[in-house]
C-alpha positions in Angstrom: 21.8 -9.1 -27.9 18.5 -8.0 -27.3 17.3 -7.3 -24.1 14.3 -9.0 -22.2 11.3 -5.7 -21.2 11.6 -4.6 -17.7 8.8 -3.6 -15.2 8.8 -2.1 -12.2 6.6 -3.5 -9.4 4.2 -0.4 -8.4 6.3 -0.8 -5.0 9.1 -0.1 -6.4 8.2 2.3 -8.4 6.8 3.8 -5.3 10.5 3.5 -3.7 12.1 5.5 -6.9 10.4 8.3 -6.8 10.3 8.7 -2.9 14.7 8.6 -3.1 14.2 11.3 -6.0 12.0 13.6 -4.3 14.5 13.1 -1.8 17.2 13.7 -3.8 15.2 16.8 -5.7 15.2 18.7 -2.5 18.5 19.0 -1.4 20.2 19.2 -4.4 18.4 18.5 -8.3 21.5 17.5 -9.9 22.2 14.7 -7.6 18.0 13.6 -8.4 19.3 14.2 -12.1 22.2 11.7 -11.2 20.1 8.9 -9.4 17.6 8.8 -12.2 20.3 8.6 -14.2 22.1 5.8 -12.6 18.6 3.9 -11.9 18.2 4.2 -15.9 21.4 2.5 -16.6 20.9 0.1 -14.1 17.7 -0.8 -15.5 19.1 -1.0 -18.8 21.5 -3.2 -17.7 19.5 -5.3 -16.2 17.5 -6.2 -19.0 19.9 -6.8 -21.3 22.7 -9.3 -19.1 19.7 -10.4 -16.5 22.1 -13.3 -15.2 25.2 -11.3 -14.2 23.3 -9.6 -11.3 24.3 -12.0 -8.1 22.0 -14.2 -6.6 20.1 -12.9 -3.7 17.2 -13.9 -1.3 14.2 -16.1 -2.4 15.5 -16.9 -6.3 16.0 -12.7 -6.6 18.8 -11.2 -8.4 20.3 -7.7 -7.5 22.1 -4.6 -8.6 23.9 -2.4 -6.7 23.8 1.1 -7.9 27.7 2.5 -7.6 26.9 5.9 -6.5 24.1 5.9 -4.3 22.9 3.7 -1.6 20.6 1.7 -3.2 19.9 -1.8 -4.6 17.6 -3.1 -7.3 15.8 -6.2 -6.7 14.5 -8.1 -9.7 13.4 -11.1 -10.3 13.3 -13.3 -14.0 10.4 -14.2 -15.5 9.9 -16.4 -18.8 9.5 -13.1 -20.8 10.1 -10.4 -18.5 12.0 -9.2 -15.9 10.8 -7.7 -12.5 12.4 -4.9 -10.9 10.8 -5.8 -7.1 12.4 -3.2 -5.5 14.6 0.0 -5.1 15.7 -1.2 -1.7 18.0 1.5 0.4 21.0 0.2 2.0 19.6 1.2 6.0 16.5 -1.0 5.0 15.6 -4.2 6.6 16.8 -7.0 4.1 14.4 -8.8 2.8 11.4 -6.5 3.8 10.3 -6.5 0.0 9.7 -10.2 -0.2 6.0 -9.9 0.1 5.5 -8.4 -3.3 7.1 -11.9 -4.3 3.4 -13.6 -4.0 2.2 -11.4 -6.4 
């Protein structure tokens, strides 16, 4: 089945690398392991968009098994969005700004 190209929203991006600088400081394996886990979520993603549950404002989501964190995307004709890298402490929601763009 081939998968649909993923994007990260700059935000998110943003979000990624702030959890593995996080991560790279206190231990590099476990930055190793998140990167890791964000890749295969990633992959995931884009190739069974539809199993992720619904979420808020027509978003899907995935959460990542080993660390606290959930990826936001949204599906697009062509594409898919990742919107954001959204820890579990976070407001819910918070990201829905980046929506509009």
């Amino acid at each position: 089945m081939p998968s649909k190209k993923v994007g990260l929203h700059e935000a998110a991006f943003a979000e990624a690398q702030a959890a593995y600088d996080w991560y790279a400081t206190r231990n590099p394996a476990a930055a190793a392991a998140f990167i890791d886990e964000l890749d295969h979520a990633i992959e995931q993603i884009g190739m069974f968009p539809d199993t992720g549950p619904s979420h808020l404002s027509g978003t899907r989501r995935y959460v990542m098994r080993r660390f606290p964190f959930t990826v936001i995307y949204r599906e697009r004709e062509r594409t898919i969005e990742i919107v954001a890298v959204a820890h579990a402490r976070r407001r819910p929601g918070y990201w829905k700004e980046r929506l509009k763009h």
